[in-house]
RORO-195387 format. One record per atom (N, C-alpha, C, O): residue number from 1; residue in one letter; atom name; x, y, z. Coordinates in steps of 0.2 Angstrom, whole numbers. Example, Ala and Ser with C-alpha at 12.3 -4.5 7.8 and 13.67 -1.06 7.14 Angstrom:
2
1:A:N:66:-28:39
1:A:CA:62:-22:39
1:A:C:66:-16:39
1:A:O:71:-17:42
2:S:N:64:-11:35
2:S:CA:68:-5:36
2:S:C:64:0:39
2:S:O:67:6:40
***
This chain:
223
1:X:N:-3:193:-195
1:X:CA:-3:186:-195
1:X:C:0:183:-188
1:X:O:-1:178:-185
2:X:N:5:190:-186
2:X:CA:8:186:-180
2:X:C:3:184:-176
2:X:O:2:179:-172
3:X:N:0:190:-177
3:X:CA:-6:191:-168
3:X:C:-11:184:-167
3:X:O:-13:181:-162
4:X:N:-11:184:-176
4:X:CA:-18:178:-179
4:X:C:-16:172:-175
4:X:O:-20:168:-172
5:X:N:-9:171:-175
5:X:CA:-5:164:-174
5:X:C:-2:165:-166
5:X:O:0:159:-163
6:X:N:-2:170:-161
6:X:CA:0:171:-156
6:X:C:-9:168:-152
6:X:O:-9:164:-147
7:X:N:-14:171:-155
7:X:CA:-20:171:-151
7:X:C:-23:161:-153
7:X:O:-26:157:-149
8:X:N:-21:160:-158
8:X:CA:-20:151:-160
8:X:C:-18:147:-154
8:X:O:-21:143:-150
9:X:N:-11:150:-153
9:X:CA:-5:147:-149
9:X:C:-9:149:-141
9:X:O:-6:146:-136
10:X:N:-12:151:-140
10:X:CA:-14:151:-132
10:X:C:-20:148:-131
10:X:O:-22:145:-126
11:X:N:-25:150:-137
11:X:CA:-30:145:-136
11:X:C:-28:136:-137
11:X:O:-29:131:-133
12:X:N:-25:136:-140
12:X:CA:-24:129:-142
12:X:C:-18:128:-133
12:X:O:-19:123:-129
13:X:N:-15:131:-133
13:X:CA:-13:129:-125
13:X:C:-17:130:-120
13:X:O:-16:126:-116
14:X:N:-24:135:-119
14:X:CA:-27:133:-115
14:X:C:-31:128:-115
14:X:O:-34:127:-110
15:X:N:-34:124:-122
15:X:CA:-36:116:-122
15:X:C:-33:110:-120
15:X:O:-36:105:-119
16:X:N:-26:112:-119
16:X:CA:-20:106:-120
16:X:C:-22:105:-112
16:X:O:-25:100:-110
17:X:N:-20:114:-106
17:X:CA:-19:113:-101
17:X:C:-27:110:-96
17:X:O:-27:108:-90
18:X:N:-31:113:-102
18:X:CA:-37:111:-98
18:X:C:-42:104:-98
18:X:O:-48:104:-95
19:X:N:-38:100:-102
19:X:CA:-40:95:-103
19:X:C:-36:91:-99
19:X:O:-40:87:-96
20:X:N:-29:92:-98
20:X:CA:-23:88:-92
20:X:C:-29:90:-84
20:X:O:-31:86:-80
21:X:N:-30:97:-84
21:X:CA:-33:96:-79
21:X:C:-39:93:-77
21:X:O:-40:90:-71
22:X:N:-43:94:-83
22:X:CA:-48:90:-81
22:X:C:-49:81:-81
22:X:O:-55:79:-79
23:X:N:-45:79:-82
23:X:CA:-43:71:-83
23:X:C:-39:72:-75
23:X:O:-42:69:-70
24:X:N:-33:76:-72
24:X:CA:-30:76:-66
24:X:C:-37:76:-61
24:X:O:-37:72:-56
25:X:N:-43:81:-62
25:X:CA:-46:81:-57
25:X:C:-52:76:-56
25:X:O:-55:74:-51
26:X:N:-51:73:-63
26:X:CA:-55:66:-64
26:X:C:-53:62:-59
26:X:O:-56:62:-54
27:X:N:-49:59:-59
27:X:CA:-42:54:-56
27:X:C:-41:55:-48
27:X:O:-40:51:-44
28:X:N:-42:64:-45
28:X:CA:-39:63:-40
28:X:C:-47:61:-36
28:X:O:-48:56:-32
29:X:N:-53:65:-38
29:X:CA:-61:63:-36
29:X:C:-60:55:-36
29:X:O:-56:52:-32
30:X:N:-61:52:-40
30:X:CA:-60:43:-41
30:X:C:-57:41:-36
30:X:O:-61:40:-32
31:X:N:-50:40:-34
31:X:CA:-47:41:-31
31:X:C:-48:41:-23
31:X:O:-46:37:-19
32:X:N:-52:47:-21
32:X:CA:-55:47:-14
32:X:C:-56:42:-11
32:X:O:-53:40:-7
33:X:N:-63:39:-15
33:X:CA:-66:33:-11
33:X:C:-62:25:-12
33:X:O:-63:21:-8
34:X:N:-57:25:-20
34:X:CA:-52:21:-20
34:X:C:-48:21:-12
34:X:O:-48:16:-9
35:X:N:-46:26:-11
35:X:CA:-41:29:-7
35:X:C:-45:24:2
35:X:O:-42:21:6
36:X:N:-48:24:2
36:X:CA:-54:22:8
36:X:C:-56:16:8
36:X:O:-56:12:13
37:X:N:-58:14:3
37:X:CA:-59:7:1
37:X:C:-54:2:2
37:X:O:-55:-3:5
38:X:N:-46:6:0
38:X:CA:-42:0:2
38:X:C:-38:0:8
38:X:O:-35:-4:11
39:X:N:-40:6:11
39:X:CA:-38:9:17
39:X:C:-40:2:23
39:X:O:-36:-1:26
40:X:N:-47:3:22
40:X:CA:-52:-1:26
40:X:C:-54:-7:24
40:X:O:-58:-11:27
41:X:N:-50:-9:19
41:X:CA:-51:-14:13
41:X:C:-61:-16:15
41:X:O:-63:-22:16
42:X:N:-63:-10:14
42:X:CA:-72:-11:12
42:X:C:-73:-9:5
42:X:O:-72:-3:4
43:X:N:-74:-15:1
43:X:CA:-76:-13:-5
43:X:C:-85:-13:-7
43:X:O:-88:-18:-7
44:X:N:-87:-8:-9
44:X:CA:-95:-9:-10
44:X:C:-95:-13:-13
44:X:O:-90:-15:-17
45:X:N:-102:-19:-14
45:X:CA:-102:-25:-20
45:X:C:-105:-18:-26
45:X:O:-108:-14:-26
46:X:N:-101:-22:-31
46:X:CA:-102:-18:-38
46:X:C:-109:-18:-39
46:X:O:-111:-13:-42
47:X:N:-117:-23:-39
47:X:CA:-122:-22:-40
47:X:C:-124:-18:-37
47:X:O:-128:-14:-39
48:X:N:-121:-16:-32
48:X:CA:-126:-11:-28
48:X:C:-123:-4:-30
48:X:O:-127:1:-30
49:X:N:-116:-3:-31
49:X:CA:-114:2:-35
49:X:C:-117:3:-41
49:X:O:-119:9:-43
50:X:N:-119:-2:-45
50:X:CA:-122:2:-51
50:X:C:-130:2:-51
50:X:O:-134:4:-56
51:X:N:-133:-1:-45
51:X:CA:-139:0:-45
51:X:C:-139:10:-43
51:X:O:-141:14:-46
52:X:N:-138:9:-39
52:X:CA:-137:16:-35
52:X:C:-136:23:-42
52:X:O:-140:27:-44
53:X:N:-128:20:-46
53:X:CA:-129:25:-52
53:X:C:-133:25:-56
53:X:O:-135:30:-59
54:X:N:-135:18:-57
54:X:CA:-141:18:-63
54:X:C:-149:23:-61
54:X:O:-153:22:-64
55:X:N:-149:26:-55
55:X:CA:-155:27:-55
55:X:C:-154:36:-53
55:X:O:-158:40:-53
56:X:N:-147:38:-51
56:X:CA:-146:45:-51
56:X:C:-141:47:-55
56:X:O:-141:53:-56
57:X:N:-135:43:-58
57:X:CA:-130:45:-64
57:X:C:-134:50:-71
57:X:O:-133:55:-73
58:X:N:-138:47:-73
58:X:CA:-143:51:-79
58:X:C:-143:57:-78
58:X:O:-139:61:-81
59:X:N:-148:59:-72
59:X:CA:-148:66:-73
59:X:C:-142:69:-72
59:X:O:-143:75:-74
60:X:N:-135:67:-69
60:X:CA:-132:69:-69
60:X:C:-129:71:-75
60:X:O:-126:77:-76
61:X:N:-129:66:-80
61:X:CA:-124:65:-87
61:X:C:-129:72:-88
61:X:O:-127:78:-87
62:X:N:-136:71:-91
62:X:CA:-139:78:-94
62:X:C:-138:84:-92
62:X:O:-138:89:-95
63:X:N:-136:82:-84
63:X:CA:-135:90:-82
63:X:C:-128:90:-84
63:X:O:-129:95:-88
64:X:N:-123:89:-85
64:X:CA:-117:91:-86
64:X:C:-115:94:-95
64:X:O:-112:98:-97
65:X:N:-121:88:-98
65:X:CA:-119:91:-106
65:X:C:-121:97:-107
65:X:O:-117:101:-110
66:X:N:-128:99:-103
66:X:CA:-131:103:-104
66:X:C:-127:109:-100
66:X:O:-128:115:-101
67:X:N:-125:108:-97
67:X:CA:-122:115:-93
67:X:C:-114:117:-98
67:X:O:-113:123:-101
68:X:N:-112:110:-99
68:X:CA:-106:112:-107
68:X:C:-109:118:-111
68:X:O:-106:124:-111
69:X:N:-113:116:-113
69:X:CA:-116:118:-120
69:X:C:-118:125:-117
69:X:O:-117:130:-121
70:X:N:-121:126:-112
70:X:CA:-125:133:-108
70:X:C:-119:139:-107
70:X:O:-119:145:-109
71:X:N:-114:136:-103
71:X:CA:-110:139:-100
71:X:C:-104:142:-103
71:X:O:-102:148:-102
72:X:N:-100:135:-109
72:X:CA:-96:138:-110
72:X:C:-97:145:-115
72:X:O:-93:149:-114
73:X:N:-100:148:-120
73:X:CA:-99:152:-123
73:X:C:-101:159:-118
73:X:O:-101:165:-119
74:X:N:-102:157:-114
74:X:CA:-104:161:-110
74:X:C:-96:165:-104
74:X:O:-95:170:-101
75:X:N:-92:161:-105
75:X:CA:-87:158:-100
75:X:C:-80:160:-106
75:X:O:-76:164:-104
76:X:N:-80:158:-111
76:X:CA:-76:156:-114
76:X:C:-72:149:-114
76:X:O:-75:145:-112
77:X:N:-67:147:-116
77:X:CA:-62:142:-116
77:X:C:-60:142:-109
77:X:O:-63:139:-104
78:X:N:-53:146:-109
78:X:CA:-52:147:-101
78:X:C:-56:149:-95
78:X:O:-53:150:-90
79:X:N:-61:150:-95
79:X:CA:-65:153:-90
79:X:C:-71:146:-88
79:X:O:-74:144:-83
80:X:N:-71:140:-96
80:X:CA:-75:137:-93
80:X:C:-71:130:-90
80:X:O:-72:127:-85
81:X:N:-66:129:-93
81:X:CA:-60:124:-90
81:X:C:-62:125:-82
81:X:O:-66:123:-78
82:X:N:-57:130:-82
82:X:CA:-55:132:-74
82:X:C:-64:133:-69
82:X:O:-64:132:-63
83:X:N:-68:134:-72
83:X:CA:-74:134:-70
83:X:C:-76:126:-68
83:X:O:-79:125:-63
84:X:N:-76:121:-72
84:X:CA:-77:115:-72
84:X:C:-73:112:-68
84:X:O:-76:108:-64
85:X:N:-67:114:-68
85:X:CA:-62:109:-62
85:X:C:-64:111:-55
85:X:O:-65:106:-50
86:X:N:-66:118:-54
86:X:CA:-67:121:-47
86:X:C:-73:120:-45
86:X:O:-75:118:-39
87:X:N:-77:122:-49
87:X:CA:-84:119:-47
87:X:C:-90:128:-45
87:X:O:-90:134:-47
88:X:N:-93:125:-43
88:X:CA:-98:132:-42
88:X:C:-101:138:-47
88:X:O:-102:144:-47
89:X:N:-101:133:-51
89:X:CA:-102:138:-58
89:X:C:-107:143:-57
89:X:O:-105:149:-55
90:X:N:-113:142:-57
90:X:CA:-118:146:-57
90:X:C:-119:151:-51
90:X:O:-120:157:-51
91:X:N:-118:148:-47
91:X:CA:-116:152:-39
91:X:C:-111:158:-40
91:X:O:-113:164:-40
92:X:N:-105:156:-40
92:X:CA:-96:162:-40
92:X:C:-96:160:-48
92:X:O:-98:164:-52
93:X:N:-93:155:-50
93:X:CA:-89:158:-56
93:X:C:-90:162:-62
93:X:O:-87:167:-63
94:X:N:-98:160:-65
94:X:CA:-102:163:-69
94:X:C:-104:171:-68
94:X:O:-105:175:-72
95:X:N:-106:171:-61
95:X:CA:-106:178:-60
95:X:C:-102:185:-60
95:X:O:-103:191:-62
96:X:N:-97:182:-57
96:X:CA:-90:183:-58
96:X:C:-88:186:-64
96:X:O:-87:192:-65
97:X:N:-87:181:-68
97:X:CA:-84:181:-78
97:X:C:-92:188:-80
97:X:O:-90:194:-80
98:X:N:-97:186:-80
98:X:CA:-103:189:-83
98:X:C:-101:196:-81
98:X:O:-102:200:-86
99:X:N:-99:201:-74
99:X:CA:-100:204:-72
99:X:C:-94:208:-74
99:X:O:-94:214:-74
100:X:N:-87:204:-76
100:X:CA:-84:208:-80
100:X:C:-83:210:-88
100:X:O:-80:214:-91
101:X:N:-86:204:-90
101:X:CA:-87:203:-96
101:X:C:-92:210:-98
101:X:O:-91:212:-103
102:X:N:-96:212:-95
102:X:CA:-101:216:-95
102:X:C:-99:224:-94
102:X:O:-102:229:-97
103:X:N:-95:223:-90
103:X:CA:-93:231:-87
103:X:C:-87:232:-92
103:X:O:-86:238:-94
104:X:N:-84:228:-95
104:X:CA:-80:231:-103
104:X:C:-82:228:-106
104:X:O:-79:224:-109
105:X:N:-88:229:-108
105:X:CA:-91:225:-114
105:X:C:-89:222:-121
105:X:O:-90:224:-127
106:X:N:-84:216:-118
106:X:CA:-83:211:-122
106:X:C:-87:206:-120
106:X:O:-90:206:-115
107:X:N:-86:200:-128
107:X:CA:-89:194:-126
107:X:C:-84:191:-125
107:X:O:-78:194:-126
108:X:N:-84:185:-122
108:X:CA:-82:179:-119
108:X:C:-78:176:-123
108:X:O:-73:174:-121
109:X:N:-79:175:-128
109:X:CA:-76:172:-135
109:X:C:-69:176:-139
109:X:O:-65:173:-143
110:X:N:-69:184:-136
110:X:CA:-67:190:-140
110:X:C:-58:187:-137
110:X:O:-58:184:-131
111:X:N:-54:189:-139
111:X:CA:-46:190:-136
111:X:C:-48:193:-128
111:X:O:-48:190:-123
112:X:N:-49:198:-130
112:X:CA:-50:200:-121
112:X:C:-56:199:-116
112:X:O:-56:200:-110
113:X:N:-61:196:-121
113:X:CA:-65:192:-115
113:X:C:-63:187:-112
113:X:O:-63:187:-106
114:X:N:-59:181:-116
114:X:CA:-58:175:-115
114:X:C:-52:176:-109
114:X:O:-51:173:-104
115:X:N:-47:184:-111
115:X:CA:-43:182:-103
115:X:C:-43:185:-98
115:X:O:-40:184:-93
116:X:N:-51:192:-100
116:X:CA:-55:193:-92
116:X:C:-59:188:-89
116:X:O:-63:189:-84
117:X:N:-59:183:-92
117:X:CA:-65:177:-91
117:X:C:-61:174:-87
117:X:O:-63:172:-81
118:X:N:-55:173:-90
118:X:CA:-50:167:-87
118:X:C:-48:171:-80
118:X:O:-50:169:-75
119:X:N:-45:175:-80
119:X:CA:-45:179:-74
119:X:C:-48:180:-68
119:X:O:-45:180:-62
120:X:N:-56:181:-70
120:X:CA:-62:183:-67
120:X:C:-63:176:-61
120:X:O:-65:177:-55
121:X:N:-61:171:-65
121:X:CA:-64:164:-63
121:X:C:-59:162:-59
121:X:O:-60:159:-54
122:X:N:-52:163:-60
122:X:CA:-47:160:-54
122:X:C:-48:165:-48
122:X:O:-48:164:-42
123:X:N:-48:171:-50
123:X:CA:-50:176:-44
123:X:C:-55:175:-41
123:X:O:-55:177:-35
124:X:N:-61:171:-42
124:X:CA:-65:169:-39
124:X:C:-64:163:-34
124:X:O:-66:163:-29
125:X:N:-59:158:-39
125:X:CA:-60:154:-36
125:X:C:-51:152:-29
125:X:O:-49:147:-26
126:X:N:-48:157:-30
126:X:CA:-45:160:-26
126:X:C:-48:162:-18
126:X:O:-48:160:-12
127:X:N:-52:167:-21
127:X:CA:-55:170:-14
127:X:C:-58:166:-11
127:X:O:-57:165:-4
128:X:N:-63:161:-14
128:X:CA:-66:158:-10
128:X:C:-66:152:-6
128:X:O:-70:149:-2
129:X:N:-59:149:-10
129:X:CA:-55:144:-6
129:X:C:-51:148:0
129:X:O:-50:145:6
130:X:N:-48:154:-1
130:X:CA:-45:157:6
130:X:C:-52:159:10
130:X:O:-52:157:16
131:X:N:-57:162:8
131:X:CA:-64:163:12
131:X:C:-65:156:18
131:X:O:-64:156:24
132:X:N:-67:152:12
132:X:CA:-67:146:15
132:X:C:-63:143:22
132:X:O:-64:141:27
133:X:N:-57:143:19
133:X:CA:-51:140:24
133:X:C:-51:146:31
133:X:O:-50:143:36
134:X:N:-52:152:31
134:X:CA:-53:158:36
134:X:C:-57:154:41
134:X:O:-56:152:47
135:X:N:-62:154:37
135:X:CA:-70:152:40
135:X:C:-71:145:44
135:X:O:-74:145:49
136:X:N:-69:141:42
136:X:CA:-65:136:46
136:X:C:-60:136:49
136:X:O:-63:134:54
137:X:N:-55:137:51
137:X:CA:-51:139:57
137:X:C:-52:144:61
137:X:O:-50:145:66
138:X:N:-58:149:58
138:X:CA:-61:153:66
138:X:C:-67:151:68
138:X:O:-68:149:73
139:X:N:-73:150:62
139:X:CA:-78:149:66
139:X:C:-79:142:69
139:X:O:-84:140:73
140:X:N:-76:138:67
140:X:CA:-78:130:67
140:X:C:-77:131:75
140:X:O:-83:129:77
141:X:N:-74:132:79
141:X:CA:-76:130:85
141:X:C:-82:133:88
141:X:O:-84:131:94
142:X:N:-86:139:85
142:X:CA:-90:141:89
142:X:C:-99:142:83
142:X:O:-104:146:83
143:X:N:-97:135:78
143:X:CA:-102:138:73
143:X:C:-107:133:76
143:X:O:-113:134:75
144:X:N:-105:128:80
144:X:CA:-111:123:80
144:X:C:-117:129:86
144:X:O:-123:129:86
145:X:N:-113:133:88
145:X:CA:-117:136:94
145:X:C:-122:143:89
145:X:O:-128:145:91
146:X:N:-118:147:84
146:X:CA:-122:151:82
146:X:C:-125:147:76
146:X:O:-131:149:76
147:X:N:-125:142:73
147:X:CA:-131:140:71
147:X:C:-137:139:73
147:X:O:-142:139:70
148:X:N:-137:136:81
148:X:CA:-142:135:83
148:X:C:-145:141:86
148:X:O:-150:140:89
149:X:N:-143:146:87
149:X:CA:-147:153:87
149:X:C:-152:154:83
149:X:O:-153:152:77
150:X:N:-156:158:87
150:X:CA:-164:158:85
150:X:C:-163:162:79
150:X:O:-167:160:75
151:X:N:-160:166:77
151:X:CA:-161:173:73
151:X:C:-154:170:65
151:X:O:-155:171:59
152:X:N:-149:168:69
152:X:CA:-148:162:61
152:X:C:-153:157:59
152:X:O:-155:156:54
153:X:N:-155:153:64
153:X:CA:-163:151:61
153:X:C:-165:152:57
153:X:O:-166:149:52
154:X:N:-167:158:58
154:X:CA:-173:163:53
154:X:C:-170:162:50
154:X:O:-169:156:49
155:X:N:-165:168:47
155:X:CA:-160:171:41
155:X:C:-159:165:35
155:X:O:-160:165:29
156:X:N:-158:158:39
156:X:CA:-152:154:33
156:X:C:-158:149:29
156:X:O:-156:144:26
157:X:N:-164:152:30
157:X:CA:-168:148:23
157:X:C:-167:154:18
157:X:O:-169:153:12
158:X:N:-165:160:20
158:X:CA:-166:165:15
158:X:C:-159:167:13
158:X:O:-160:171:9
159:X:N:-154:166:14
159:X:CA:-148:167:11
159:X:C:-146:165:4
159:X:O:-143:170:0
160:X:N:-147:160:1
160:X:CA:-148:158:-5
160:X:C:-153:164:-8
160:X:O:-150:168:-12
161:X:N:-159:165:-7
161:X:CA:-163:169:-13
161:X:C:-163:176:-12
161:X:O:-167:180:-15
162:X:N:-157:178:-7
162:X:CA:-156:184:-6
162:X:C:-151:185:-12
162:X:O:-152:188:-17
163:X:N:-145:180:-10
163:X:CA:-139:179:-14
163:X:C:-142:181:-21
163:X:O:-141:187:-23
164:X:N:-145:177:-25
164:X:CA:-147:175:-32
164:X:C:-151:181:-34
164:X:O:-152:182:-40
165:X:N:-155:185:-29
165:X:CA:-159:189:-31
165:X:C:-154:198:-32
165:X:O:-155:204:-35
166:X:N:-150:195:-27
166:X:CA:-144:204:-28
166:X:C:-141:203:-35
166:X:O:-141:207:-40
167:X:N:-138:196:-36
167:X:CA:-135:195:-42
167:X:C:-139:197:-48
167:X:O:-136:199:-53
168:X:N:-147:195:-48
168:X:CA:-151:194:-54
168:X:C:-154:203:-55
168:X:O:-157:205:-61
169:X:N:-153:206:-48
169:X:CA:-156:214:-51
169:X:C:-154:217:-55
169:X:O:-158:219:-59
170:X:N:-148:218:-55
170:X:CA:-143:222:-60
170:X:C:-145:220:-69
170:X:O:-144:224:-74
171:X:N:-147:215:-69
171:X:CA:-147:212:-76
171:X:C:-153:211:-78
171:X:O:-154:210:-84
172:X:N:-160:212:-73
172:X:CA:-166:212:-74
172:X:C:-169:218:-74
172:X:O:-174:220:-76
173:X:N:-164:223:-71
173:X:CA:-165:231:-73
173:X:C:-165:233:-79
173:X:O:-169:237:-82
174:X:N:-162:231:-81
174:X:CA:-157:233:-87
174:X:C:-160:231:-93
174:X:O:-161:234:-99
175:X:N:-163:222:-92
175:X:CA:-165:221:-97
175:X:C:-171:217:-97
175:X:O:-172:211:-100
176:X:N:-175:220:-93
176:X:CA:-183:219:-89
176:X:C:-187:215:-95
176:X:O:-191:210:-94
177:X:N:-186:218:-103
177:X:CA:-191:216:-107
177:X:C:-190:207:-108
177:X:O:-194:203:-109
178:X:N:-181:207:-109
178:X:CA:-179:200:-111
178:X:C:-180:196:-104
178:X:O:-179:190:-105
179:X:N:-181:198:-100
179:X:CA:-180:193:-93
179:X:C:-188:189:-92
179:X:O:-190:183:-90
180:X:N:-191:195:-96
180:X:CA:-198:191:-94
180:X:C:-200:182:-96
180:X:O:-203:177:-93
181:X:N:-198:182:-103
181:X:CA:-198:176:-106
181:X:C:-196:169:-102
181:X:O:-199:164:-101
182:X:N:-188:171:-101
182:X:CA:-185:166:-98
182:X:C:-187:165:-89
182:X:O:-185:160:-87
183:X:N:-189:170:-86
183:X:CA:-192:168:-79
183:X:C:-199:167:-81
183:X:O:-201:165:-75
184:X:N:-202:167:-83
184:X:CA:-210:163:-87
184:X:C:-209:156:-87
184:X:O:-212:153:-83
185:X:N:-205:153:-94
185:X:CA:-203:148:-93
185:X:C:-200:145:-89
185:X:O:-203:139:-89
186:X:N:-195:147:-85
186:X:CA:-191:145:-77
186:X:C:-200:141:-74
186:X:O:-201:135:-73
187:X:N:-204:146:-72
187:X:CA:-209:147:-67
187:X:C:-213:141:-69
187:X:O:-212:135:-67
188:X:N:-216:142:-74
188:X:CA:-221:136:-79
188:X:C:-216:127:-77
188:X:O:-218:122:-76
189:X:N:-209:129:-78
189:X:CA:-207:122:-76
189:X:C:-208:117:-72
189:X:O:-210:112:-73
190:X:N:-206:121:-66
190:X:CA:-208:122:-61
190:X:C:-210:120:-57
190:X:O:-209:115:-53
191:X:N:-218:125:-59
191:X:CA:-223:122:-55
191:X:C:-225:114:-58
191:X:O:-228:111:-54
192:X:N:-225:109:-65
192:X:CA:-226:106:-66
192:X:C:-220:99:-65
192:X:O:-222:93:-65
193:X:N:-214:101:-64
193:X:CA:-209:96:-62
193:X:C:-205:102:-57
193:X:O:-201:106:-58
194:X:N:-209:100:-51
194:X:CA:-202:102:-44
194:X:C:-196:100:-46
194:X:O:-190:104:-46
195:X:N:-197:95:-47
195:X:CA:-189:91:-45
195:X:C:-184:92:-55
195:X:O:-180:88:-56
196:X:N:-185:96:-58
196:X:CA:-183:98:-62
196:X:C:-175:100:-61
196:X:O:-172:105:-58
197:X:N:-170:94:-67
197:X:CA:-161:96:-64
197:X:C:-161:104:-65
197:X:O:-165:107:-68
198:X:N:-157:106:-62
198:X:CA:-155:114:-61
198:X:C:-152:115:-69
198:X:O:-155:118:-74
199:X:N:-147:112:-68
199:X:CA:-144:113:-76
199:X:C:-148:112:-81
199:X:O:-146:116:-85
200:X:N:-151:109:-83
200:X:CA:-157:107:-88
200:X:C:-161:114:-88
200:X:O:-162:117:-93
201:X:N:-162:115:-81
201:X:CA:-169:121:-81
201:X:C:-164:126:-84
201:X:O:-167:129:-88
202:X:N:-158:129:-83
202:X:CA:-157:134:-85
202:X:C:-153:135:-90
202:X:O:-152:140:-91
203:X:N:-150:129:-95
203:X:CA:-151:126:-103
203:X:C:-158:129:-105
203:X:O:-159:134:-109
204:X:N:-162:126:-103
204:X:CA:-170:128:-104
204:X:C:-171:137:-105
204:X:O:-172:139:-110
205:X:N:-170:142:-99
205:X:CA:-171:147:-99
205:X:C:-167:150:-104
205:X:O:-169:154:-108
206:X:N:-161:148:-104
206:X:CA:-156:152:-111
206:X:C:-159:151:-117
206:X:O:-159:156:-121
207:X:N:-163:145:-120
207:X:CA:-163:144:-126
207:X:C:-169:149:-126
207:X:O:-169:154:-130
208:X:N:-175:149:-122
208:X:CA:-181:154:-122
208:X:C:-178:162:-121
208:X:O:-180:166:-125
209:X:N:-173:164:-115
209:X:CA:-171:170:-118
209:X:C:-166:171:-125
209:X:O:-165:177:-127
210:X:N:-163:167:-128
210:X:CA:-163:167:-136
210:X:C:-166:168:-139
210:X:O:-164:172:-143
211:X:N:-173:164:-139
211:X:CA:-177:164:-143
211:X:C:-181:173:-142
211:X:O:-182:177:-147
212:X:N:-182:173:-136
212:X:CA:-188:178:-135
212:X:C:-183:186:-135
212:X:O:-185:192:-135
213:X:N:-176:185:-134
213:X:CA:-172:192:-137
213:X:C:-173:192:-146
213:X:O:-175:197:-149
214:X:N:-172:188:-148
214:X:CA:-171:188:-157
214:X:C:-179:189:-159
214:X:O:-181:191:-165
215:X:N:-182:187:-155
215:X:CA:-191:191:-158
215:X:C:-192:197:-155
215:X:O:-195:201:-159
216:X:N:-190:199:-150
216:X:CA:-190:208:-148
216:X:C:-187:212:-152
216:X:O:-190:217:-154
217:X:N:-180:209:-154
217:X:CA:-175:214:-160
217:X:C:-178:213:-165
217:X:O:-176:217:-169
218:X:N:-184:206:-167
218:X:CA:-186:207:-174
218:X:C:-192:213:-174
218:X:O:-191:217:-179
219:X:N:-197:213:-169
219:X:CA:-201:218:-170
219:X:C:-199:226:-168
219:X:O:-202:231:-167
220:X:N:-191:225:-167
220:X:CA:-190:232:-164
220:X:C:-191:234:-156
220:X:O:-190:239:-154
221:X:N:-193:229:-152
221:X:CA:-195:231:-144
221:X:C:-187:232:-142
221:X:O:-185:238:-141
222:X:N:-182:227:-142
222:X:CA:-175:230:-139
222:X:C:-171:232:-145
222:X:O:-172:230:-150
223:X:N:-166:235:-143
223:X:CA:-159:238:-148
223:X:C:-155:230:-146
223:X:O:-149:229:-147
***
């Protein structure tokens, strides 16, 4: 009972702390353009603020519930908090949590998934605020000159689907049969809505690798 009521007492403290944060990172964002506006005392006229939201806010809201709903059981409690305040989900944090959640094969949800999760996700999001701040104090004086090098050129349309493609090996090796489904559906999206929200499409690809794992394991194709 103790342990029953110790593991309560931490979950129930990580909603308390990660609600505070997430309302604190609400307020200080807000704030920015407050911060600017009275500075310069330029206030945008409100019609035109909410013409502007009304026509890109939407996909936003869908993509956000949908990424809730996507990510967190995937993440856990603390792994999807501190993932949401910090940002980069799908990029660092998710890969990150996934990768250790995998290598000790807990879920996300289990006592030790939720605090390798939690873990997994400020280690990430540690490095990559120190990466970042490195990378700015050395290369900023001489990035304007290697970007425009012919040979970063080439390279930096392909860095993303290098990135996404090293990440996505390991797990399409492994699990080739269930990958099919959901990179099917991905492709078919696709080509019929380019402009297709990112979060939405990959809400989309989970519910089809759901669906198309739980018909493999009914016919027996995967364990």
């Amino acid at each position: 009972m103790s342990k029953l009521k110790a593991e309560k007492n931490y979950i129930d403290s990580v909603h308390l702390m990660g609600r505070l944060w997430s309302i604190g990172a609400l307020i200080v964002l807000f704030m920015v353009p407050v911060a600017i506006s009275v500075y310069y005392n330029a206030w945008p006229p409100v019609n035109d603020v909410f013409n502007a939201l009304l026509s890109v806010a939407p996909l936003f809201w869908i993509s956000s519930v949908v990424e809730v709903i996507a990510f967190t059981p995937m993440l856990g409690a603390g792994g999807a908090y501190l993932s949401f305040v910090t940002g980069n989900i799908s990029n660092l944090k998710l890969p990150c949590a996934m990768s250790i959640l995998q290598k000790e094969k807990v879920s996300a949800t289990s006592e030790e998934g939720e605090i390798l999760s939690t873990i997994s996700v400020a280690a990430s999001a540690i490095t990559t605020t120190v990466i970042i701040a490195v990378g700015i104090f050395i290369l900023n004086p001489v990035f304007s000159e290697i970007k425009d090098t012919p040979i970063v050129k080439q390279v930096l349309p392909y860095v993303t689907a290098a990135l996404f493609g090293a990440l996505a090996a390991s797990y399409l090796r492994k699990y080739w049969k269930i990958a099919i489904a959901p990179i099917l559906a991905g492709v078919i999206v696709l080509v019929f809505s380019p402009l297709f929200g990112v979060g939405t499409l990959v809400f989309v690809t989970i519910v089809v690798s759901v669906a198309g794992a739980l018909l493999l394991s009914k016919f027996k194709l995967v364990k």
